[in-house]
Structure formats: structure tokens, C-alpha cells
C-alpha positions in Angstrom: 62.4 -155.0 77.5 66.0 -156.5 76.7 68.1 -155.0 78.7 70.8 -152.6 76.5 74.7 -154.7 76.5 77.2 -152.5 77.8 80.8 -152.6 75.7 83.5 -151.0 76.8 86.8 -150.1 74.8 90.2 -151.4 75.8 93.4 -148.9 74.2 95.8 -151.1 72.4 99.1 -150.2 71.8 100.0 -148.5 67.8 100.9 -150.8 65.4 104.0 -148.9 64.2 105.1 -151.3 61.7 103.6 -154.2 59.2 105.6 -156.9 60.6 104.8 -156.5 64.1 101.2 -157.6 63.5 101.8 -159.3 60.0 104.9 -161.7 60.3 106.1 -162.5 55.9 108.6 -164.7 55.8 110.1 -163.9 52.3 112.2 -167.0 51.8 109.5 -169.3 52.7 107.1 -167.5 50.1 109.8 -168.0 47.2 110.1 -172.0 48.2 106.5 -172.3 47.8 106.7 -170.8 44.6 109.3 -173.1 43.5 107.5 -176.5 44.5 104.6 -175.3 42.4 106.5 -174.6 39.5 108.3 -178.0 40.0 104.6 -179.4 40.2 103.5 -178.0 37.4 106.8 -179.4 35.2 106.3 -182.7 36.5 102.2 -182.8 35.8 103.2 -181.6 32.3 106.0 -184.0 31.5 103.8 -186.8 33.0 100.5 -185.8 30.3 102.7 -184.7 27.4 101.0 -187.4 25.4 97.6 -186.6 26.4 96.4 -185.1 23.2 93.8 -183.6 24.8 95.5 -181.7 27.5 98.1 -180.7 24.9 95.0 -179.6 22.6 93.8 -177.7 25.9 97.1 -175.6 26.6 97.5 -174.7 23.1 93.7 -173.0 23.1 94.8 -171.6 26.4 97.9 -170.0 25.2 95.8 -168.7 21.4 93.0 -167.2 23.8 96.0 -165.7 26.0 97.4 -163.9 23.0 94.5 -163.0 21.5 93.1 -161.5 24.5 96.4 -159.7 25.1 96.5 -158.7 20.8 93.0 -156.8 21.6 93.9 -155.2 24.6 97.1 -153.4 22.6 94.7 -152.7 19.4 92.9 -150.4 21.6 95.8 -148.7 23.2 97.1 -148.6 19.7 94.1 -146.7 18.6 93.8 -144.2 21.7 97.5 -143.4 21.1 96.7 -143.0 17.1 93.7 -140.7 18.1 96.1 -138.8 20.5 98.6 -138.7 17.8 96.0 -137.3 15.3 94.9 -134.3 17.9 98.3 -133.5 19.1 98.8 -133.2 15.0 96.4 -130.4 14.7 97.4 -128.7 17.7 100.9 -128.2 16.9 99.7 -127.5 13.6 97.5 -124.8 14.9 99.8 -123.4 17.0 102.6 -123.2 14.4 100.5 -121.2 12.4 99.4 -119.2 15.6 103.4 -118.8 16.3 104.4 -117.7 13.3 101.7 -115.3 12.8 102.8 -113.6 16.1 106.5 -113.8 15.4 105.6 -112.3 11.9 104.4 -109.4 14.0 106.3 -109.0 16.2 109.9 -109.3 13.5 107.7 -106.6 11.8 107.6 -104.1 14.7 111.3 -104.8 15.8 112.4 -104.5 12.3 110.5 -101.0 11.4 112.7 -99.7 14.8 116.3 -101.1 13.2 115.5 -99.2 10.1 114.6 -95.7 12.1 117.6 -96.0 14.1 119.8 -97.1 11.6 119.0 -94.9 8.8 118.9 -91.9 11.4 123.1 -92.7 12.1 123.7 -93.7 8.6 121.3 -91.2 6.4 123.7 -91.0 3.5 124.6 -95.4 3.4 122.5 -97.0 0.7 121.0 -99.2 2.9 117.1 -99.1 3.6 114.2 -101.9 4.3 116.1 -103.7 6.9 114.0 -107.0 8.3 114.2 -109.8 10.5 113.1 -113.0 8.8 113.1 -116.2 9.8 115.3 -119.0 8.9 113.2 -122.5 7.7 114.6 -125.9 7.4 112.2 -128.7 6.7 109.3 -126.2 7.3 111.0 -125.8 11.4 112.1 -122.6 12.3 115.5 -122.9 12.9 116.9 -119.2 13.8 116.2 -115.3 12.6 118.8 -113.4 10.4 118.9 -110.1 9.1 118.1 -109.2 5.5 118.1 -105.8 4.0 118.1 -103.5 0.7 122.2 -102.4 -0.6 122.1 -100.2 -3.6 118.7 -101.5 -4.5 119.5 -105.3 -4.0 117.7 -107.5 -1.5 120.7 -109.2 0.0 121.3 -111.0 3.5 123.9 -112.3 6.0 125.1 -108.3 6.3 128.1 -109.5 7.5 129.0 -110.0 3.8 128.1 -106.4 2.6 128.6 -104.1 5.6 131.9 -103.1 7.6 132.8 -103.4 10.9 131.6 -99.9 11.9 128.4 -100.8 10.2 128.1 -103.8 11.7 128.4 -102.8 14.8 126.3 -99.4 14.2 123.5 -102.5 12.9 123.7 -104.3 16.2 122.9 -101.3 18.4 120.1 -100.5 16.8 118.8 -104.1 17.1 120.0 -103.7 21.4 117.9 -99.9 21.2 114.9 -101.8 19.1 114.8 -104.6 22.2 114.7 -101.9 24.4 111.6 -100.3 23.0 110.2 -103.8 22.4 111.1 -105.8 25.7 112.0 -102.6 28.8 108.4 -101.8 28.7 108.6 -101.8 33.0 111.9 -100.2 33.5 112.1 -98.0 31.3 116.0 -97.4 32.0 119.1 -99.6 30.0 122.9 -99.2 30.6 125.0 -98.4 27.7 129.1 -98.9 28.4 131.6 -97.8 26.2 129.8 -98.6 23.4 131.5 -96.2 20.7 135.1 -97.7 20.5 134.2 -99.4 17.7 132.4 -96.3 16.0 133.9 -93.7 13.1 133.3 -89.8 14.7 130.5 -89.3 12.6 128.4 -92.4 14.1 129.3 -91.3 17.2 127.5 -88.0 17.2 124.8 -89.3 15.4 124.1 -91.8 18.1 124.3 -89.4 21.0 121.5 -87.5 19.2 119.9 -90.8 18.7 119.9 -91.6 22.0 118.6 -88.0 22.9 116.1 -87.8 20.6 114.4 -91.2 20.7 114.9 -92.0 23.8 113.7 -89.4 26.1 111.2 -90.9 27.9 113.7 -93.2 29.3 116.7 -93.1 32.0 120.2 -94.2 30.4 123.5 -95.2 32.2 125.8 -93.7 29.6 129.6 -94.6 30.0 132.8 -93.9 28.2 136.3 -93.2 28.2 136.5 -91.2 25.0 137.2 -87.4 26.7 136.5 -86.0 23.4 132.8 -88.1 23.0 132.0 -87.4 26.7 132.6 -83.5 26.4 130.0 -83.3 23.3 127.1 -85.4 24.9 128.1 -83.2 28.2 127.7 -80.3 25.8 124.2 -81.2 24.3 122.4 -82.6 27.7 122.7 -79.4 28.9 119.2 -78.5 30.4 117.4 -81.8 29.4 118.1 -83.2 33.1 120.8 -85.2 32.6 123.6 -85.7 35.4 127.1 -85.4 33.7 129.7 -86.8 36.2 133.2 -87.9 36.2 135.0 -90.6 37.6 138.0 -89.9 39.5 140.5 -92.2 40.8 142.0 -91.7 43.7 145.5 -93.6 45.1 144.2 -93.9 48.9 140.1 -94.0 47.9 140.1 -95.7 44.6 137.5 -95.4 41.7 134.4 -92.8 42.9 132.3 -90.4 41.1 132.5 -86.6 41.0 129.9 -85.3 44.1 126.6 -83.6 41.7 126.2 -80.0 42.8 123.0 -80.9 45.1 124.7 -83.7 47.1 128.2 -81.7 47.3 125.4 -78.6 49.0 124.2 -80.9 51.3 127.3 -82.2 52.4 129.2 -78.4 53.6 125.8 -77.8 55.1 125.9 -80.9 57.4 129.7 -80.1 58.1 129.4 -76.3 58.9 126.3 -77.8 61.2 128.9 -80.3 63.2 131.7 -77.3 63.4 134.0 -79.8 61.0 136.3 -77.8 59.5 137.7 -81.2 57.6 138.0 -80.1 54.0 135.0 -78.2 53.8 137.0 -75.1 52.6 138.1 -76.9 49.4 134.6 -78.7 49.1 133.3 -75.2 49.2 135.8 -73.7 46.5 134.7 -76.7 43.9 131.3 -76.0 44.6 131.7 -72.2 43.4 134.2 -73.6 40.5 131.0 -76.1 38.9 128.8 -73.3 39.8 130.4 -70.3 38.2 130.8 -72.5 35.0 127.4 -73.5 34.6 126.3 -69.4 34.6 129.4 -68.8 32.5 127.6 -71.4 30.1 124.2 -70.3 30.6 125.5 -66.7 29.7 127.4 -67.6 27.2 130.5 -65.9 28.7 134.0 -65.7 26.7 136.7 -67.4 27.8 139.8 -67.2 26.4 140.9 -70.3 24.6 142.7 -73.2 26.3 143.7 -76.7 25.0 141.7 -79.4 25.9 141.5 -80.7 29.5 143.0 -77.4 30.8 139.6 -76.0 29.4 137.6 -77.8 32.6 140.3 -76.0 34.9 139.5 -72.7 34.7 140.4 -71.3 38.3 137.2 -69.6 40.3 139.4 -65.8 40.0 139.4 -65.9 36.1 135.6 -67.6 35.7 134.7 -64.4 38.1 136.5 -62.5 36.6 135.6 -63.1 33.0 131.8 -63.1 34.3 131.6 -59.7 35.9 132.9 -58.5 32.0 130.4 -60.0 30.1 128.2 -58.3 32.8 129.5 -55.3 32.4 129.1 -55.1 28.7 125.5 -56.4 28.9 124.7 -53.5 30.9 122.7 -55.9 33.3 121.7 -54.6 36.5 123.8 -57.1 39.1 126.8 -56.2 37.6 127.7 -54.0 40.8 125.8 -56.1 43.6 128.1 -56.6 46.2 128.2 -60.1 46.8 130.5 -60.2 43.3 132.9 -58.0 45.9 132.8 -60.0 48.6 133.1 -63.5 46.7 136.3 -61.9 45.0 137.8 -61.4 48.8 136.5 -65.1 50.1 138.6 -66.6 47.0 141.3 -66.2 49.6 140.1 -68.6 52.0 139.1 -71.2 49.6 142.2 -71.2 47.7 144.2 -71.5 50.7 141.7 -74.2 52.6 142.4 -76.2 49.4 145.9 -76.3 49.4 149.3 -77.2 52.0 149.1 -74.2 53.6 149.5 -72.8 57.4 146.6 -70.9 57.3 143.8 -72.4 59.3 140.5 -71.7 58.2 138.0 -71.4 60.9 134.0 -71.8 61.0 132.9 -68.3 60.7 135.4 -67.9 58.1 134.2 -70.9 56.4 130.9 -69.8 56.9 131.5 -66.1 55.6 132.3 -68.3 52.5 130.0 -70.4 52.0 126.9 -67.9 52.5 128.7 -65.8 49.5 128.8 -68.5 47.8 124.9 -69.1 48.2 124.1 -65.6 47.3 126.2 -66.2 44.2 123.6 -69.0 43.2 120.7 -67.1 44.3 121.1 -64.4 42.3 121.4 -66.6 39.0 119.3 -68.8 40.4 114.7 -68.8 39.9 113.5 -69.7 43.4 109.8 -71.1 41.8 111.4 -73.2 38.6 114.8 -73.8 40.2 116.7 -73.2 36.6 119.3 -70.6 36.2 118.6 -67.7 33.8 119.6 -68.4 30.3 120.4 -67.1 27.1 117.8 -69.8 26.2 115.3 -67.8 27.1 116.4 -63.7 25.9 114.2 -61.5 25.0 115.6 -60.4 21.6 112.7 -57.3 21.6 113.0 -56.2 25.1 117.0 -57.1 25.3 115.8 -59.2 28.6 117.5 -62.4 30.1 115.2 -64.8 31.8 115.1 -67.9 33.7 112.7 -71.0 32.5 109.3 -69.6 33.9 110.2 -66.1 33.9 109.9 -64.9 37.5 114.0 -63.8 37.3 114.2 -61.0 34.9 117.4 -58.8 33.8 118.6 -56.4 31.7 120.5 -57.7 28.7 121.8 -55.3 26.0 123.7 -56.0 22.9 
């Protein structure tokens, strides 16, 4: 039997690059390339008169080109049948296009009308529509057309004023919003009203109130007068009315909520800080005696303007107690209204340059009056103060939301 060969394997070194095993000389290459062109010129020159070789190049060069003339009438014909499908595609997809954007225009447009009639019920304008602008059978843009005393007519910049206008475009923004804020479900509105007369402006707040409540809105102004009626008609829908208040040494900030001013005088009567908490505590009572003055519907007597959202915590008591009083409600004499009356002192002076130094069971004192206060007005299971929203006009009773806080309510 042949006896089996034994190979063995020897490592080479890695060829890193081509020219280390593979040596191309460039310039050589090209001079080759020259002396066969120079060949081929001088073979040629030396048989032009050879009618047969002549005969022979010319059938070479008609076979060339006919060769090459067939090779492009295919490509020509793949590209035609290309051309042909990519035809009907875009031709189905127009159609699919504007079927959709037909839709959709028709959805966005039914929402422009709402709003828009909502702020402008009186305005001979109705049927407003998004259509589509054509040139050449291409869309080329979308404009607005719409119904004016009974005439279809479109730019509206050419019927509508400014006020209009602009009352037009925030119901197209609002119809987006419904359209497009699907996830979200929250939008940002600031300062929109400048531009508004008053009566689009309280139409739009109810707009916004009425349409929109299933989403969170940013709302922002500087019109006091506008800010004071949407403050007015949020009440008890969950809205957070704030302020913001500019400050020389701590710039722009916004007025502390109720439930995050609490929190902060609990955590500084924890620490002992005595640091403004007295005045912290006083605007806490201020907010919190004026929302049960307007849940109660308490009289005040009449102030002008901003000096209205002053009222001092001595007269919102006192006014308070009155009303009441004249209810015959049975926490008219509980004697936390007492106490509160006496603790006035330390927040008035806690709040102002004054050489009195509050202390922490002073503070304290306070603050638990001040809790008491709340509690008293105040549901424990639904959290919501008790409300002339809810009286009792048959059993002359004042109740909270859910009805677990009960009073007395006569007259």
C-alpha cells in the first residue's frame, strides 16, 4: 500500500498591499499602448488601397453600429415600458391623493365652520371650505373659499376684515388641533386676542371652554380685563389661573398655586425657617378667603379695577363672617373665625418692615388657624369647597360637590 505523502504548511508573511506581490508599472503600460496605436496607423496607411481591407473595415465598423443600434433599442424599450408603468402609478396615486385630501379638506373644513360661526353667529358668512388650487391638472396650493351674503366667493382676504381675518385663522390653528394633536392632546395659545374686537374675545374663551375640554391649554395674555373674565368662568372646571409677577432682584416668575405655596410653609415650619414664611402664610389665607368669598358669593363693597384683587385678609374676614351671619349658617360662631381675626396680627406684621420678630410657635399658631379655616369650607372625600353651586333651594342647605359637607343656608 502507497505509503500516504506528508505536506506540511510554511506561514508566509500578509500581503498588505497589491504592489508588493504585483509590481504595474503605469508608464510602461501607456507606451505599449502607444506603439500599438502607431502600428495600427502605419498597417492602415500602408493597405489604404487594398480595396478589400477597406471593404473589410467598413463591414466592421456597419456591424459595430448595428450591434451597438440594437443594444440601445432594447434599453429604449425597457425605459418606454418603465415609463408606461410609472405613468399609471402616478396616475393611480393622484387619484388615490386627492381622494384622501378631499377627505381630509372636508373634515378640517366642517371644524372652521363650527368654530367660526360659534364667534361670529350674527356675520353672514357660512359653508366655509378648503379647496384645492389646480394648475395644469397639478395641485399647486389650498385656499379658502366660503358663502358672503349668499355668494360663493374666495381669497377672504378680499371680503373679510382684519378681526375676521384673524378670528378665520384661529379657527383653521383650533381645526389642526383637533385634526393633527391626536397624542398630546395639549396646544399653547399666546396672546392671541390683540388683534380681536371684545365681543370675539369672549366668544373665543367660551370656544375654547366648550370645545375644547378634553384637552390641556397654555392660555397667555396681557389684556387684565380678558384674563379676569376667563379667570371668572374657569372657575371649578380645573383650570390653574396664575399670574406672572416681575420681580427687580428675581425677574419674571409665576404666582405659587395654593397647593404648592401649602407645601412650601409646611417644609419651612418643619426646618424651624422663619424666612418669610409669615408673609407666605398671610397670602395663602388672602387666595384662600377669596375663593370661599366667591364660592359663597359674599358682597364686597365695590372697588376699581386692580384694587379689586387687593382686598386685605381683615375686610375678606370680615365681610365673610356677615354674610354668615345673615345666612343663619351654623359656623358662623366657631372659634377658629376668633382666633384667625387675632393671628391677622402676626401675618400682617411678618409681611411688612417691622421690629417684631415672629417666632415658630407663633408662626405655627398661624398657620394651623389658617388650616382650620380651609377645613371647615373644605370636603375631606371630594376635596372642593362648599358652594352656592350646589344649594339646596328646598331645604335652604349649602353643600360641597359630593355632599358629605352640609350647612345651614337661609335666605
Amino acid at each position: 500500500m502507497e505509503r500516504l505523502k506528508k505536506y506540511t504548511f510554511i506561514t508566509h508573511e500578509e500581503i498588505k498591499k497589491p504592489e508588493e506581490f504585483v509590481y504595474f508599472d503605469n508608464s510602461k503600460v501607456q507606451q505599449i499602448v502607444s506603439m500599438l496605436k502607431e502600428k495600427k496607423g502605419e498597417i492602415t496607411a500602408d493597405r489604404k488601397d487594398d480595396l478589400k481591407f477597406s471593404i473589410n473595415n467598413k463591414l466592421t465598423s456597419i456591424r459595430q453600429s448595428y450591434m451597438e443600434i440594437r443594444s440601445l433599442k432594447k434599453e429604449l424599450n425597457v425605459f418606454k415600458n418603465q415609463l408606461q408603468s410609472m405613468e399609471l402609478i402616478y396616475d393611480e396615486f393622484v387619484k388615490k391623493q386627492r381622494g384622501a385630501l378631499s377627505v381630509f379638506l372636508k373634515t378640517i373644513s366642517n371644524d372652521i365652520n363650527e368654530f367660526y360661526i360659534y364667534m361670529n353667529k350674527s356675520e353672514e358668512v357660512d359653508e366655509i371650505e378648503l379647496i384645492p388650487l389646480d394648475k395644469d391638472d397639478e395641485l399647486v396650493g389650498i385656499t379658502i373659499q366660503f358663502k358672503f351674503h349668499g355668494n360663493l366667493v374666495s381669497p377672504p382676504d378680499k371680503y373679510l376684515s382684519e378681526s375676521h381675518l384673524n378670528c378665520l385663522g384661529i379657527c383653521l390653528f383650533l381645526s389642526s388641533v383637533k385634526a393633527f394633536n391626536k397624542v398630546n392632546n395639549f396646544f399653547i395659545l399666546d396672546d392671541i386676542i390683540s388683534s380681536f374686537d371684545k365681543a370675539h374675545r369672549l366668544r373665543f374663551a367660551n370656544l375654547l371652554i366648550e370645545k375644547f375640554s378634553d384637552y390641556q391649554i397654555f392660555l397667555f395674555t396681557h389684556e387684565k380685563d380678558w384674563f379676569e373674565y376667563v379667570a371668572n368662568i374657569v372657575k371649578g372646571r380645573n383650570w390653574i389661573v396664575t399670574e406672572m409677577i416681575w420681580d427687580y432682584n428675581k425677574g419674571a416668575s409665576l404666582e405659587i398655586p395654593l397647593t404648592d405655596l401649602k407645601k412650601k410653609i409646611e417644609n419651612k415650619l418643619k426646618m424651624s425657617e422663619t424666612s418669610e414664611v409669615g408673609n407666605m402664610i398671610r397670602k395663602y389665607l388672602e387666595r384662600l378667603l377669596k375663593e370661599i368669598c366667591f364660592n359663597l358669593e359674599v358682597k364686597m363693597r365695590f372697588l376699581y379695577n386692580d384694587q379689586n384683587e387687593t382686598r386685605m385678609s381683615n375686610e375678606l374676614l370680615s365681610e365673610l363672617r356677615g354674610e354668615l351671619k345673615k345666612r343663619k349658617c351654623e359656623i358662623k360662631d366657631d372659634p377658629v373665625l376668633d382666633r384667625l381675626s387675632a393671628s391677622l396680627f402676626i401675618g400682617s406684621r411678618a409681611s411688612h418692615d417691622s421690629p417684631f420678630n415672629e417666632s415658630i410657635p407663633d408662626l405655627k399658631v398661624f398657620h394651623d388657624n389658617v388650616l382650620e379655616l380651609e377645613n371647615l369650607f373644605t370636603c375631606d372625600g371630594c376635596q372642593k369647597q362648599i358652594s352656592k353651586q350646589y344649594y339646596d333651594t328646598v331645604k335652604k342647605l349649602i353643600r360641597c360637590k359630593c355632599g358629605n359637607k352640609v350647612y345651614v343656608w337661609q335666605g
